[in-house]
N, C-alpha and C positions, 0 to 999 in steps of 0.2 A: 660663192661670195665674191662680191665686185673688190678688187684693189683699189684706193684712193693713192692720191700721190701727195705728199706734205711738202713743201718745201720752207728751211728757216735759213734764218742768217747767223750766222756765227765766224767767230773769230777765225783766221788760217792756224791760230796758233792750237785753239778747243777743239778745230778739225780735224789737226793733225793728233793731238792727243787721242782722241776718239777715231780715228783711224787703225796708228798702229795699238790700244786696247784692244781692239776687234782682229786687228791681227794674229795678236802673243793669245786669243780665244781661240784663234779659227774662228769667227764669224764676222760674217759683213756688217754692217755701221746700222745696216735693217734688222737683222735680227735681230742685234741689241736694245734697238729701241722699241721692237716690237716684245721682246723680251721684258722691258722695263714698265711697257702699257700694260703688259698682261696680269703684272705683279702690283699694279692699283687696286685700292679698296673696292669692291661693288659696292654700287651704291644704288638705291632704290629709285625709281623717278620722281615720287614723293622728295627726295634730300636734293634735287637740283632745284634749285631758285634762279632769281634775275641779279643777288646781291652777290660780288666778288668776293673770293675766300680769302681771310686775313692776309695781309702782306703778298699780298698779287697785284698788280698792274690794272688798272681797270681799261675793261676794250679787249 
């Protein structure tokens, strides 16, 4: 399986918070969030459309 790489922006203050979280875990700031993908609903490819999910950002 290929790795992709993600990159976001967020605050120093949200980084640091989710920093030392992953610390007081033992895990790094990737498994967390890899953690947190993993734990999304399946969803069929039928249920993706082109319209944004309520209260999301559109883009």
């Amino acid at each position: 399986m290929k790795n992709r790489n993600l990159h976001i922006r967020m605050t120093e203050k949200r980084y640091e918070a989710l920093k030392a979280y992953a610390e007081a875990k033992e895990k790094t700031v990737t498994q967390l969030i890899e953690d947190w993908v993993d734990r999304l609903p399946k969803l069929k490819i039928d249920d993706f459309s082109t319209n944004p999910l309520p209260n999301q950002p559109n883009g």
